[in-house]
C-alpha positions as CSV (number, residue, x, y, z in Angstrom):
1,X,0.0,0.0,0.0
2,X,3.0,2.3,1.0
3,X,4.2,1.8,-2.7
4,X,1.2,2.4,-4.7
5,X,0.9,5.6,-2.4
6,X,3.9,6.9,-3.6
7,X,3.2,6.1,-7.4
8,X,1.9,9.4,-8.3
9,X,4.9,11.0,-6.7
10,X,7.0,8.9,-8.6
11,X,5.2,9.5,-12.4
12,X,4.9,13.3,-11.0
13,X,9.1,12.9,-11.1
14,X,9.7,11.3,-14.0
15,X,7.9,13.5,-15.9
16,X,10.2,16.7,-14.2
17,X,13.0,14.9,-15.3
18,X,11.9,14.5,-18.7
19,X,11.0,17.8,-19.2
20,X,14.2,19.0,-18.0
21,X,16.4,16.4,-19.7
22,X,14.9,17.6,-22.9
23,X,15.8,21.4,-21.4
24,X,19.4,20.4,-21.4
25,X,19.8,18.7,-24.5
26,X,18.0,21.1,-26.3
27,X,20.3,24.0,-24.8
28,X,23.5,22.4,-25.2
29,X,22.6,21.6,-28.9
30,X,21.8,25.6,-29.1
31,X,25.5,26.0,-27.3
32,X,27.8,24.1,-29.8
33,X,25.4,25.5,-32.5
34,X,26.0,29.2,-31.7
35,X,29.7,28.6,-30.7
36,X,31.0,27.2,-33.9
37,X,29.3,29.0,-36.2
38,X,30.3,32.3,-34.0
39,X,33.7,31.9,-34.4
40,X,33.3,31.1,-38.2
41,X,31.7,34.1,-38.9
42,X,33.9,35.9,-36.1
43,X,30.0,37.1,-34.9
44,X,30.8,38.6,-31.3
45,X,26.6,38.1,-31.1
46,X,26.8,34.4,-31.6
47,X,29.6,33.6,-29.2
48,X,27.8,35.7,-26.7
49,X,24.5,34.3,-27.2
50,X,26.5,30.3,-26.7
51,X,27.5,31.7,-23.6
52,X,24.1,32.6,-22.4
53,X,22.7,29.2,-24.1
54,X,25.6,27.3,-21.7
55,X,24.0,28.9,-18.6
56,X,20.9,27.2,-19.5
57,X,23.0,23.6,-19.4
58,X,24.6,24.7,-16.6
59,X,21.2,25.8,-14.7
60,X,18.7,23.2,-16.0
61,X,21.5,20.6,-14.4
62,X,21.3,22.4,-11.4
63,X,17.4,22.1,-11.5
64,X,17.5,18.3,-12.7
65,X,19.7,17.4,-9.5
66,X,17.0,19.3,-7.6
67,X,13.9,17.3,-8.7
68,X,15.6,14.3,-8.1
69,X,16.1,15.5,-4.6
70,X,13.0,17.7,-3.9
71,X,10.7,14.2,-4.5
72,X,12.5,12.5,-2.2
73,X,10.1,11.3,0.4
74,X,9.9,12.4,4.3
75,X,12.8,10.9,6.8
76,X,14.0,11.0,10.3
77,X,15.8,14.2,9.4
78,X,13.2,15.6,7.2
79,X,9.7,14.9,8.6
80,X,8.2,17.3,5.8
81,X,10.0,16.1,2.8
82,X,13.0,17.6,0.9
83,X,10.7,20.0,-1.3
84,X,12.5,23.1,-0.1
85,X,15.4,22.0,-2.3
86,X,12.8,23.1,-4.9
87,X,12.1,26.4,-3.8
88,X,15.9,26.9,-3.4
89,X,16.4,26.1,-6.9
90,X,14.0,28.4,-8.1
91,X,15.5,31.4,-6.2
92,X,19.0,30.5,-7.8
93,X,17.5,30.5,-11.0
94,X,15.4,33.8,-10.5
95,X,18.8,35.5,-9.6
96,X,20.9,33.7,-12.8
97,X,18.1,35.0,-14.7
98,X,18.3,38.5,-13.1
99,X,22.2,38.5,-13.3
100,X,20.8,38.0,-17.1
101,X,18.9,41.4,-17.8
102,X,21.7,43.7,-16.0
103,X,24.2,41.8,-18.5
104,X,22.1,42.8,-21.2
105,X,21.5,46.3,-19.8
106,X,25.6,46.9,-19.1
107,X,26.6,45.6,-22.8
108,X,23.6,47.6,-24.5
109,X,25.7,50.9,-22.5
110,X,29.1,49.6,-23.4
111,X,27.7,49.1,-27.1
112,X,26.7,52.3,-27.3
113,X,29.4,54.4,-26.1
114,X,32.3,52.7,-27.6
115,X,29.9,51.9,-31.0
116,X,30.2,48.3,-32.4
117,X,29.7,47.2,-36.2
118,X,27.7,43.7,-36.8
119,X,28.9,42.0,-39.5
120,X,27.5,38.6,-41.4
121,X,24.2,39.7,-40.2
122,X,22.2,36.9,-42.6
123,X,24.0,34.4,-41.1
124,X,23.5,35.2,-37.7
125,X,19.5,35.7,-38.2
126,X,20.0,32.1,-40.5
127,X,21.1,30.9,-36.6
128,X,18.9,32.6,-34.7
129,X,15.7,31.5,-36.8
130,X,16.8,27.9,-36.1
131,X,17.5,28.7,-32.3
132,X,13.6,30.5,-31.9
133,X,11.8,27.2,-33.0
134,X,13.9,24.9,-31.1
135,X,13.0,27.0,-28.2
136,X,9.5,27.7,-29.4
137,X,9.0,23.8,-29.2
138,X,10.7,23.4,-25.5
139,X,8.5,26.1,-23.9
140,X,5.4,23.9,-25.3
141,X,6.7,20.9,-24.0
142,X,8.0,22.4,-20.5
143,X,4.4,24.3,-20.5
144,X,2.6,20.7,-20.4
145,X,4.5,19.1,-18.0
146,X,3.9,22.4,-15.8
147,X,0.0,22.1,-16.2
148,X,0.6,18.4,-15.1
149,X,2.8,18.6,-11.9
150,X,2.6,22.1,-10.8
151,X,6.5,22.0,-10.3
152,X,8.3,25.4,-9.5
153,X,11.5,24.6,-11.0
154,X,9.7,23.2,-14.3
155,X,7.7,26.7,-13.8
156,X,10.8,28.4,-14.0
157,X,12.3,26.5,-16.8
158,X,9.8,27.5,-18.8
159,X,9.8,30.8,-18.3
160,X,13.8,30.9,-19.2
161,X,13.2,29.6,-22.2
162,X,10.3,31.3,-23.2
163,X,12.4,34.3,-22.3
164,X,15.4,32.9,-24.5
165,X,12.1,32.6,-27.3
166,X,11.5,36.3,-27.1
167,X,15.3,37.4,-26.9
168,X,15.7,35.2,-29.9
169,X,12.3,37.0,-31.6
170,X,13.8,40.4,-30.4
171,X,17.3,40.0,-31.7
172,X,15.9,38.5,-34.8
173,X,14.2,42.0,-35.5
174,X,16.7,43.9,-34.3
175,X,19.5,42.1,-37.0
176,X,16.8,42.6,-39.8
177,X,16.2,46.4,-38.7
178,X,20.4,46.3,-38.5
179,X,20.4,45.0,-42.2
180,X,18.1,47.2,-43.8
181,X,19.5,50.7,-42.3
182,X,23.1,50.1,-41.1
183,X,21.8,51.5,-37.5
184,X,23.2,49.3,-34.7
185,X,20.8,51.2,-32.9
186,X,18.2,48.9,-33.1
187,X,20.4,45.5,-31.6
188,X,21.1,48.4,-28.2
189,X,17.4,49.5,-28.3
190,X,16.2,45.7,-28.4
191,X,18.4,44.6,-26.0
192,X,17.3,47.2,-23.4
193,X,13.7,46.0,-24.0
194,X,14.4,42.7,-23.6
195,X,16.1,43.3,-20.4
196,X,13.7,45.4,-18.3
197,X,11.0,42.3,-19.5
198,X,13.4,39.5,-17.8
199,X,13.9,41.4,-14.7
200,X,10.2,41.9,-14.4
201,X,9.6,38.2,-14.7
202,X,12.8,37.0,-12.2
203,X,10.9,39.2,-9.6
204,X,8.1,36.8,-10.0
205,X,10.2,33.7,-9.6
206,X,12.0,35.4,-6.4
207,X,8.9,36.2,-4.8
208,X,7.5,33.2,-5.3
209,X,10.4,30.8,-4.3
210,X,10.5,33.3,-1.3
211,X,6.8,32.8,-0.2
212,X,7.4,29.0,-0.4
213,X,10.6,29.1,1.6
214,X,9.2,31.3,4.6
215,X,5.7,28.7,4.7
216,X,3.8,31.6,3.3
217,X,-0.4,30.8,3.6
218,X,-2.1,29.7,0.4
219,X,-3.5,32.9,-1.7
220,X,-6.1,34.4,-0.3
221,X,-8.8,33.2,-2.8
222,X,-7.2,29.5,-1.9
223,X,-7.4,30.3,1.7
224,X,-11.2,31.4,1.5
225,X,-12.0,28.6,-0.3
226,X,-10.8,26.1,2.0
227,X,-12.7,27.9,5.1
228,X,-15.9,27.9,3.2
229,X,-15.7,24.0,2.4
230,X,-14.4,23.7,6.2
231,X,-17.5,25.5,7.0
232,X,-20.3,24.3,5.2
233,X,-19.4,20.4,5.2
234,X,-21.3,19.3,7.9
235,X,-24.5,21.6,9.9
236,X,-22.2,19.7,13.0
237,X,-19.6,21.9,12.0
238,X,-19.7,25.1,14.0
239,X,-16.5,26.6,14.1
240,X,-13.0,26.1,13.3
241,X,-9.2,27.6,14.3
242,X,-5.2,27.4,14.5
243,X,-5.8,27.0,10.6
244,X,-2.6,26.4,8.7
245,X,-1.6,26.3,5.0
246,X,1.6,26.3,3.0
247,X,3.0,25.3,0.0
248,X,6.6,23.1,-1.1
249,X,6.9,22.5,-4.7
250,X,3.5,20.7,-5.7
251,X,2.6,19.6,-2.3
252,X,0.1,21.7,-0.3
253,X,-0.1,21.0,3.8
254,X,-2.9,22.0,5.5
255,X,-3.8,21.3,9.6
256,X,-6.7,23.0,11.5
257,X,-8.9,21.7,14.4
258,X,-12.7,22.0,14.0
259,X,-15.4,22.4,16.4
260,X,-18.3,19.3,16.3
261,X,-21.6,20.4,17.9
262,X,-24.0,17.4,19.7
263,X,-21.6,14.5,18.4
264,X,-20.4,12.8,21.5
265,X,-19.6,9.4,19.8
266,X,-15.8,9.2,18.7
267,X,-16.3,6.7,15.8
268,X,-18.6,8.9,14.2
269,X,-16.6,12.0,14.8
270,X,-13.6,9.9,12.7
271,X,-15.8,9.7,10.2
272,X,-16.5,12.8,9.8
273,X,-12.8,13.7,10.1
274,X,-12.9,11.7,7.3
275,X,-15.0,12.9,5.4
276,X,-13.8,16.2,5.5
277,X,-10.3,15.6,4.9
278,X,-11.4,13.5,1.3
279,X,-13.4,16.8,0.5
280,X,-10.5,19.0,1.2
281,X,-8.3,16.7,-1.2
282,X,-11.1,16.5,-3.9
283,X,-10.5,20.8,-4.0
284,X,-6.7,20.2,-3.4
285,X,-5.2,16.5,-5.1
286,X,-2.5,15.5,-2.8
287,X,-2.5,18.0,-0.2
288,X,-1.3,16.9,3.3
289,X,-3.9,17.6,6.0
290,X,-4.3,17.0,9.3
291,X,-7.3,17.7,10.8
292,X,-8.1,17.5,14.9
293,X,-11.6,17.7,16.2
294,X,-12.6,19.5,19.9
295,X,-16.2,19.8,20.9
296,X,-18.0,23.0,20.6
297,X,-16.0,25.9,22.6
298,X,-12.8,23.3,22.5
299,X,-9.8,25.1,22.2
């Protein structure tokens, strides 16, 4: 029975992985890619943009090591699990991604005071064309898996690469607008764009992986919710109190104690326990709750 509860867990995983395995293949294609055809065409742009696509690797294998970690379940040393490790990854990636847009915002300045010619500019948009639908395809694929597990650090790798998709869109335009007036202009003026967008979203991702990591309460329509189904369940259900809720990864925990009103029999007070907690896990599959009941005025 203790195996088949931790089946889902277990598909939930291997479906992380996949996702992300795909992540890193896909960007360290993207890195070689970039590279060698960056130092054929001596394309500064290129080489710059391998780097960024070798952060990805490097990242995504920091995220992978994380699943495999975060869905490890509870121990003596770790009563609540190890989805923390989760969180944790997602605030490293929120500030790689960060690190990102001030990059982007430092070599649009440099760029534009010292003044730097593209050259080859078909064949870097030839490269970049094959890097958007690579990428284009990832997000998709990272965006499913999301929908399915609900995973912060497959949250987060899709919004990198979506973010690589619209840099790779951006700069795209920007060589095209470079190749029709001779302006480098536009490649600083896309860039800049480009980089106030990714440190909007990394805020996102920070807060988030934040919340998680100081056992912030479910969202306030969440938390409403969960009283009103607390509340209505049962007419014998008068009152409830020391409600708690918090999110790790995908896995909710709730605990509260409820307040029964003319039950004095225990078994049937179980079952209503019961009861309750399957309603609670119907509104939120796979949450942790534990419930205590007190007779009315029972603190």
């Amino acid at each position: 029975m203790q195996a088949m509860a931790h089946e889902p867990d277990q598909i939930q995983t291997q479906k992380k992985l996949q996702a992300i395995q795909w992540a890193i293949a896909t960007a360290f294609f993207l890195t070689l890619f970039k590279l060698s055809v960056g130092f054929m065409t001596r394309s500064l742009g290129l080489v710059a943009s391998a780097v960024d696509s070798l952060m990805d690797v490097l990242v995504s294998s920091v995220n992978w090591i994380a699943v495999k970690e975060a869905d490890k379940p509870a121990d003596r040393e770790h009563l609540y699990g190890h989805g923390k490790i989760e969180s944790l990854a997602g605030l490293f990636q929120s500030m790689i991604i960060s690190a990102s847009g001030i990059y982007l915002v430092a070599e649009a300045l440099r760029r534009l005071i010292r003044g730097v010619e593209l050259t080859r500019v078909p064949v870097a948009i030839g490269v970049m064309i094959v890097s958007m639908f690579l990428t284009f395809f990832l997000v998709l694929k990272l965006k499913r898996v999301l929908r399915e597990t609900d995973s912060i650090i497959v949250g987060t790798e899709a919004l990198h690469f979506k973010t690589d998709f619209i840099t790779n869109v951006g700069v795209i335009a920007a060589l095209i607008a470079v190749r029709f007036t001779g302006e480098s202009v536009w490649d600083l003026a896309i860039a800049s764009v480009i980089a106030v967008y990714i440190l909007y979203q990394s805020i996102g991702v920070f807060r988030r992986s934040v919340d998680e990591l100081l056992d912030r309460a479910f969202p306030t329509g969440e938390q409403k919710e969960l009283e009103r189904i607390i509340l209505t369940f049962d007419p014998r259900i008068v009152g409830f109190h020391n409600l708690r809720t918090r999110k790790i990864g995908h896995q909710r925990f709730i605990d509260f104690h409820f307040e029964i009103r003319g039950e004095e029999k225990f078994a049937r007070a179980h079952e209503l326990t019961e009861a309750l907690i399957k309603r609670i896990r119907g509104r939120f599959p796979g949450a942790d709750v534990t419930v205590h009941f007190d007779p009315e005025g029972g603190e």
